[in-house]
C-alpha positions as CSV (number, residue, x, y, z in Angstrom):
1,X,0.0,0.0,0.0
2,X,1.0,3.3,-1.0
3,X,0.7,6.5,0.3
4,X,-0.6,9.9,-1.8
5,X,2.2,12.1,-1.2
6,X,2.0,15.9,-1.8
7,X,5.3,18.1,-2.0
8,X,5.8,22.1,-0.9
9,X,8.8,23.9,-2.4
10,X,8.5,26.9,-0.8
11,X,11.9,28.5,-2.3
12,X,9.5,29.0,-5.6
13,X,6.0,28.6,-3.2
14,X,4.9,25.8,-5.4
15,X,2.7,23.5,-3.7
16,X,1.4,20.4,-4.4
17,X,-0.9,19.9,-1.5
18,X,-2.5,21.7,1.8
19,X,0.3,22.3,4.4
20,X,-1.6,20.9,8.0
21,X,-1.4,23.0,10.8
22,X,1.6,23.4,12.7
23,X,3.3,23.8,9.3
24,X,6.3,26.3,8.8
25,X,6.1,29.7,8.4
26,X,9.2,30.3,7.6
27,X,10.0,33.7,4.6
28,X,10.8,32.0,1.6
29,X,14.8,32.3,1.1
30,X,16.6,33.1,-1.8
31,X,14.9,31.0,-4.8
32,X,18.8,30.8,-6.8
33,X,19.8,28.6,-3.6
34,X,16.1,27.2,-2.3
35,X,15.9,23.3,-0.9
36,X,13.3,21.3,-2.3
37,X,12.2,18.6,-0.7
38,X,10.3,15.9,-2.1
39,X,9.6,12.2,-0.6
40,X,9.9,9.5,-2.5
41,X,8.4,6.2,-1.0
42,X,6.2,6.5,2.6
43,X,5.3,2.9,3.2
44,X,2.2,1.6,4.9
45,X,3.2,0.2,8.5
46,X,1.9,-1.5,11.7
47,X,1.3,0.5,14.4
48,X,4.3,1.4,16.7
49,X,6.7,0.0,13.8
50,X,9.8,2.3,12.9
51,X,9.7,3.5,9.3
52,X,12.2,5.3,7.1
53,X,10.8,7.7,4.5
54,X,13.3,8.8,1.9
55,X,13.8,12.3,0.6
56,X,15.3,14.0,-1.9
57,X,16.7,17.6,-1.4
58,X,17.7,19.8,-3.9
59,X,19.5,22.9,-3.3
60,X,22.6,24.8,-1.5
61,X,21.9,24.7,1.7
62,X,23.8,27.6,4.0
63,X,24.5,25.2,6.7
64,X,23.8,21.4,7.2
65,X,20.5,20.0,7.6
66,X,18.1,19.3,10.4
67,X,14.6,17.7,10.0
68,X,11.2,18.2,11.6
69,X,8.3,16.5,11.7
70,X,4.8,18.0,12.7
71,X,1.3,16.4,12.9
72,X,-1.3,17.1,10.8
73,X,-4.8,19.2,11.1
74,X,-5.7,16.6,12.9
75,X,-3.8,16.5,15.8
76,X,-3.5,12.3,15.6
77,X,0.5,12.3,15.7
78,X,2.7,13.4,18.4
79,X,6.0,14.9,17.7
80,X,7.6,13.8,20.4
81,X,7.4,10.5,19.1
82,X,9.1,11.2,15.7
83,X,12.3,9.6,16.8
84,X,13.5,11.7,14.3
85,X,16.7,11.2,12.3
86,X,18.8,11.5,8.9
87,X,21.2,9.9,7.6
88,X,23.2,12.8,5.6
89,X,24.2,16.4,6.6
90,X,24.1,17.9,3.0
91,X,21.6,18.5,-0.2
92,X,20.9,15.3,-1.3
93,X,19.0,11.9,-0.6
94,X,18.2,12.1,3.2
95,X,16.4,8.6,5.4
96,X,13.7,10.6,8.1
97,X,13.0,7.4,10.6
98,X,10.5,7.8,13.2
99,X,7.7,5.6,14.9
100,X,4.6,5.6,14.0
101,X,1.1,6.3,16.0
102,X,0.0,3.9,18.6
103,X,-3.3,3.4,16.8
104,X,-4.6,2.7,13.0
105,X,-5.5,4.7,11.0
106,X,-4.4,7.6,8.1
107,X,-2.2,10.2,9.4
108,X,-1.7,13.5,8.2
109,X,2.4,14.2,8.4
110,X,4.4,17.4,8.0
111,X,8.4,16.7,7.5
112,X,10.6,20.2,7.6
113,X,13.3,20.1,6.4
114,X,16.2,23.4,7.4
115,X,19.6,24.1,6.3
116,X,20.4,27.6,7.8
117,X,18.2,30.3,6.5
118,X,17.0,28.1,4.0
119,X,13.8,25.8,4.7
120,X,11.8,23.5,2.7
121,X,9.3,20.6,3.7
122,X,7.0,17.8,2.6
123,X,3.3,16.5,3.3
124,X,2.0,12.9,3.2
125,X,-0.5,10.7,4.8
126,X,0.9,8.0,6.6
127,X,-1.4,4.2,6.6
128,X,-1.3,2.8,9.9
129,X,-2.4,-0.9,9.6
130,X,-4.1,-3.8,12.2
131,X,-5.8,-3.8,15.4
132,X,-9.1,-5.6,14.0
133,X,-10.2,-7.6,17.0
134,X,-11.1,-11.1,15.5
135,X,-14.3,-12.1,14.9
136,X,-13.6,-15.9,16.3
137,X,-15.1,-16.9,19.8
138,X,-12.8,-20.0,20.7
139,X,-9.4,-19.1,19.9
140,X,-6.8,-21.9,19.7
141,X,-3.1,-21.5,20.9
142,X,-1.0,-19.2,19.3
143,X,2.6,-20.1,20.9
144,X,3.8,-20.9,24.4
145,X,7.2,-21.5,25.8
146,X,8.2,-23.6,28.7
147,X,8.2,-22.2,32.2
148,X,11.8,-21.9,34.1
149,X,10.4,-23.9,36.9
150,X,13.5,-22.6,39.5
151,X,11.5,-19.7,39.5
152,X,8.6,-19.8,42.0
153,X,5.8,-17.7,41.4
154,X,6.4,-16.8,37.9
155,X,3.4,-14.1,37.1
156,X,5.0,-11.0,35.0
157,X,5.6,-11.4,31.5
158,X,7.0,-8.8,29.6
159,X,8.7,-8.4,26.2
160,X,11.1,-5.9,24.5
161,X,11.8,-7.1,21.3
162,X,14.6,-8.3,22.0
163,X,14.3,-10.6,24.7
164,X,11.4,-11.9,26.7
165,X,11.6,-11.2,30.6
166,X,9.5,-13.5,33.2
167,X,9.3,-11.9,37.0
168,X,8.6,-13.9,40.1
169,X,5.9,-12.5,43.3
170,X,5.5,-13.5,46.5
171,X,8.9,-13.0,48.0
172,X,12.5,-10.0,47.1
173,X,15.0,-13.1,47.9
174,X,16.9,-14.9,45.0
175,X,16.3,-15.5,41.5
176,X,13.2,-13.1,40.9
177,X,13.5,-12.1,37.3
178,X,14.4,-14.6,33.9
179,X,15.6,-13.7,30.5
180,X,14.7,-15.5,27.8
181,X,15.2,-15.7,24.0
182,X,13.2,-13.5,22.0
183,X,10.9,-16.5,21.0
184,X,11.0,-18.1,24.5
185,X,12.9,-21.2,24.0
186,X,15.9,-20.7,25.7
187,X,16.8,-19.5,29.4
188,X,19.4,-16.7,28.6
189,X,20.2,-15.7,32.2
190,X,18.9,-15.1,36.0
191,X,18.8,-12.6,37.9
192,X,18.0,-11.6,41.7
193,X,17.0,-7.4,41.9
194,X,15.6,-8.0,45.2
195,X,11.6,-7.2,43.9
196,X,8.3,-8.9,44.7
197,X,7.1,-8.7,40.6
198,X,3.5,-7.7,39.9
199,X,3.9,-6.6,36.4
200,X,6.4,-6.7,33.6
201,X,5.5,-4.2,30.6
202,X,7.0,-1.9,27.9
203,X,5.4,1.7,26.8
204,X,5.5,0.8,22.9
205,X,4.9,-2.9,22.4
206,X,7.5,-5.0,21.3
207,X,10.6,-1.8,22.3
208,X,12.3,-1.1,25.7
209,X,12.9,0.0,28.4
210,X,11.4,-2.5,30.5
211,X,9.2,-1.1,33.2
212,X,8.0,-2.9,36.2
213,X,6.1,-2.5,39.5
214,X,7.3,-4.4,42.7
215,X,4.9,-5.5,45.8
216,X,3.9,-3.0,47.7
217,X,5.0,-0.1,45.9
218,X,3.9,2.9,44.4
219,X,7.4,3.5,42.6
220,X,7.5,2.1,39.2
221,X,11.1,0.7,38.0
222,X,12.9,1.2,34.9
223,X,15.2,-1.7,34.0
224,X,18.2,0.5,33.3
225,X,20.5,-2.9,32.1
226,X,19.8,-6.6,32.0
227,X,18.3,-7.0,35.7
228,X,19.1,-3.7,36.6
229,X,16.0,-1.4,37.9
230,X,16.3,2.2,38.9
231,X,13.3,4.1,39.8
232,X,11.1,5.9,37.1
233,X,7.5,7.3,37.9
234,X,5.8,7.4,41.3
235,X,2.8,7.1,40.9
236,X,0.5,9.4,43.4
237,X,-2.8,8.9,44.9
238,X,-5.2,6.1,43.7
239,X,-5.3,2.4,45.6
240,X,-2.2,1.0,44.2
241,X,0.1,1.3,47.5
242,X,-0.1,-2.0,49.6
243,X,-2.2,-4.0,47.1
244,X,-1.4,-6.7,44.4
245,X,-2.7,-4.0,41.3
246,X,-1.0,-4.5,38.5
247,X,0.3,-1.6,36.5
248,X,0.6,-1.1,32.4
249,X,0.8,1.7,29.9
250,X,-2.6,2.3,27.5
251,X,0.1,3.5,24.6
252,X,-3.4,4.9,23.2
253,X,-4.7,7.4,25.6
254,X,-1.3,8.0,27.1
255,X,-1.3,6.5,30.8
256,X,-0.8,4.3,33.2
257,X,-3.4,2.0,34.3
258,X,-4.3,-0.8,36.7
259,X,-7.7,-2.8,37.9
260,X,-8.6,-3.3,41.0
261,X,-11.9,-5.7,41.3
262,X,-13.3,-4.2,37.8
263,X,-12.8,-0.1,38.4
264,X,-9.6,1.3,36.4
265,X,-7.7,3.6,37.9
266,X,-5.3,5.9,35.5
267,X,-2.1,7.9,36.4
268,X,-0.8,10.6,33.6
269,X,2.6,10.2,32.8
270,X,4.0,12.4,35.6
271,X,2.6,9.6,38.0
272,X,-0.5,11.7,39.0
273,X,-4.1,9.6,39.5
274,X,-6.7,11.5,37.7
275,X,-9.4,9.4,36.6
276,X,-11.3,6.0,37.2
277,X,-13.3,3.7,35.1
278,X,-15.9,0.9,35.9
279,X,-15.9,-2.5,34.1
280,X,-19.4,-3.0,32.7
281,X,-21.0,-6.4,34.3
282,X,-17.6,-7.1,36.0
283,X,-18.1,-10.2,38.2
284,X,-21.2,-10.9,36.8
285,X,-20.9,-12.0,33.2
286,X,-17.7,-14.0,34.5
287,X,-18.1,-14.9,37.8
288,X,-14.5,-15.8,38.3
289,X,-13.4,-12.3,37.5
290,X,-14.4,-11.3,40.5
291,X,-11.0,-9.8,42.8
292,X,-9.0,-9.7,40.1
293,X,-6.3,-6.9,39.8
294,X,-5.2,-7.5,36.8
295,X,-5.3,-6.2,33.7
296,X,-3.7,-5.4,30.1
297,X,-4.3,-3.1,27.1
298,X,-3.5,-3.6,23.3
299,X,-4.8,-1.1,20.6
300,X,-7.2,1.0,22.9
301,X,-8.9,-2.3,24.5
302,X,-8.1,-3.3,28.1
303,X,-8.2,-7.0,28.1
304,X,-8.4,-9.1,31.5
305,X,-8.9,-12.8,32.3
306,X,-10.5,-15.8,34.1
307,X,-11.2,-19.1,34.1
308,X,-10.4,-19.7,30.3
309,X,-11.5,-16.3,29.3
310,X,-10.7,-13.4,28.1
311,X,-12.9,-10.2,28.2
312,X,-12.3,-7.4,25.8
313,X,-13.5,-3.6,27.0
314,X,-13.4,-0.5,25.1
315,X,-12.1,2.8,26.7
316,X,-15.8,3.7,27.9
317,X,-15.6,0.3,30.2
318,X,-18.1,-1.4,28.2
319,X,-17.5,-5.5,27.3
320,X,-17.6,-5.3,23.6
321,X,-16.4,-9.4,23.8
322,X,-15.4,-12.4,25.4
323,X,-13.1,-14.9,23.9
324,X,-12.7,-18.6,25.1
325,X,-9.2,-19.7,24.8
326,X,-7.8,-23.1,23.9
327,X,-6.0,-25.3,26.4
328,X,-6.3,-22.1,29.1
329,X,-5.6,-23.0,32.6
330,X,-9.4,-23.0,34.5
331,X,-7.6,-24.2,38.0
332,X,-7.1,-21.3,40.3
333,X,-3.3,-20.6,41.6
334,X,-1.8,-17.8,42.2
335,X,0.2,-17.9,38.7
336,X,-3.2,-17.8,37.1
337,X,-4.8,-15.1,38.4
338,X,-1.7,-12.7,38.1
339,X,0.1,-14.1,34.7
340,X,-1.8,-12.7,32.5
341,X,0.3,-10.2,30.2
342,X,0.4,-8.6,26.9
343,X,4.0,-9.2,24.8
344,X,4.7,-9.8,21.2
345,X,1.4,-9.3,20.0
346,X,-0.2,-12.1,22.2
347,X,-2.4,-12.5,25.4
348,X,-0.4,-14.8,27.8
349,X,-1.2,-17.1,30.7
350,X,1.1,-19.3,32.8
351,X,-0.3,-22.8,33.1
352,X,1.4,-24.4,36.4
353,X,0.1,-27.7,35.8
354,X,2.2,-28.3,33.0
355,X,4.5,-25.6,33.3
356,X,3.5,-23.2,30.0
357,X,3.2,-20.3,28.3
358,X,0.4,-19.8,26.5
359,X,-0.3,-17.1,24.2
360,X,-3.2,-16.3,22.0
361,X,-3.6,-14.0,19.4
362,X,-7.0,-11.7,19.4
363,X,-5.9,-9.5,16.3
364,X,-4.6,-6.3,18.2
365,X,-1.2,-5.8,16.9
């Protein structure tokens, strides 16, 4: 899939499209020298993937090049995500990489494009692809990985990419946290940061840092090298000191959020509560649900999980599904109730009577 792509010279003010909002007003420079910028290929992606746009520039720049990108009229895209960077300091063929929105859709996107007093830039809709919740009601098994059974209590899950990390509750002494291969097969190392796990999770699915919250804290960690944590955001106010409320990141709306018995409670990035949000039916159209403190999100939903299955919410609270999933643990332990995570596109639940993984795959990726 290809994007239409529109291109601004404004040496010569010849445009080939609306500039969004947020655009730059910059005077037009000297047209004998002007930098034209025009993009080349802006390829559909999945949401969070990195992308590289290339760009041509034309011109004689009066000193070496920098690149902006701004949202569109809409608003959808956030700057600060642009991750922004090139891969020449001179006029010609330039690689703009940046991350895309946490959600699908068409974005409007601005890249600007300065050298000195001289300024040029380009628009284009980006296509952000997936997060269609499937349409199945019995889902079968997606992938699983064995447990590393010298680890008691294993009931974090959390991924980065690069490696998949399983943390241990119930206790800060020994072996608390395991690294695996990025596909699970293989224990890569152990480690022992002296924290009693509730939750393993990333802000963008699939990249790092690892963040984590230990029993009974309010301090989230940052995992700062390979079982290494230094702290990161405190979160303030809310129920989550003392309890067993697990913490993740809605990468949609931009917070932190955790369940506790079927109300949400949401912390803004600076750590500060400011909002809570009632499960429609919770406890009632699963029964088993009821005192759980867990919960996940993927592509705007929060997902949580008992007794073989999985209940889907939108951001209003309301239970827009329930999924049964293949071969899910339905015995109660303390690994069930707590492993459930989100990593690698897939919903995962520890199995202690055999010792697995389990992860299904309900689309939102």
């Amino acid at each position: 899939m290809r994007s239409v792509l529109a291109c601004v010279s404004l040496g010569v003010l010849a445009a080939c499209g609306e500039i969004p909002a947020g655009g730059s007003d910059a005077a037009p420079p000297d047209a004998n020298r002007a930098l034209t910028v025009t993009a080349v290929d802006v390829p559909a992606m999945g949401i969070n993937d990195e992308v590289t746009i290339t760009i041509h520039v034309s011109g004689q720049p009066s000193a070496s090049l920098s690149a902006t990108i701004l949202p569109g009229a809409d608003g959808q895209f956030d700057p600060e995500d642009a991750n922004l960077s090139l891969d020449a300091s001179g006029a010609g063929t330039l690689d703009v990489s940046y991350a895309a929105p946490p959600i699908p859709g068409t974005f409007h996107h601005q890249v600007i494009v300065t050298g000195g007093d001289e300024s040029a830039s380009e628009v284009f809709d980006t296509v952000i692809e997936g997060c269609e919740l499937v349409t199945e009601d019995t889902l079968p098994v997606a992938a699983m990985f064995d447990d590393d059974t010298t680890l008691p209590f294993a009931i974090a899950l959390g991924s980065d990419g690069t490696s998949r990390w399983v943390g241990s509750g119930n206790s800060t002494a020994g072996d608390r946290l395991v690294q695996y291969t990025a596909d699970g097969s293989s224990v890569v190392m152990r480690y022992a940061p002296g924290i009693d796990f509730r939750t393993l999770f990333t802000k963008v699915p699939g990249r790092g840092p690892i963040l984590a919250r230990g029993y009974p804290d309010q301090q989230l960690l940052r995992m700062d090298s390979p079982g290494t944590f230094v702290a990161d955001v405190l979160l303030v106010g809310g129920s989550v000191a003392g309890t067993d409320m697990t913490i993740v990141y809605d990468n949609t709306r931009r917070h932190f959020v955790g369940n506790i018995d079927g109300s949400l409670e949401m912390w803004n990035d600076d750590g500060e509560f400011f909002d809570s949000l009632s499960l429609e039916n919770w406890g009632v159209d699963n029964p088993a649900e009821s005192g759980s403190q867990k919960v996940v999100t993927a592509c705007g939903y929060y997902l949580t999980y008992a007794n073989g299955i999985a209940s889907v919410f939108d951001g209003s609270g309301q239970r827009v599904d329930m999924k049964t999933l293949t071969d899910a643990p339905t015995t109660v332990t303390t690994e069930t109730l707590f492993s459930l995570s989100y990593a690698d596109g897939l919903l995962w639940v520890l199995d202690v009577t055999d010792g697995t993984w389990r992860g299904w795959d309900l689309g939102l990726h």
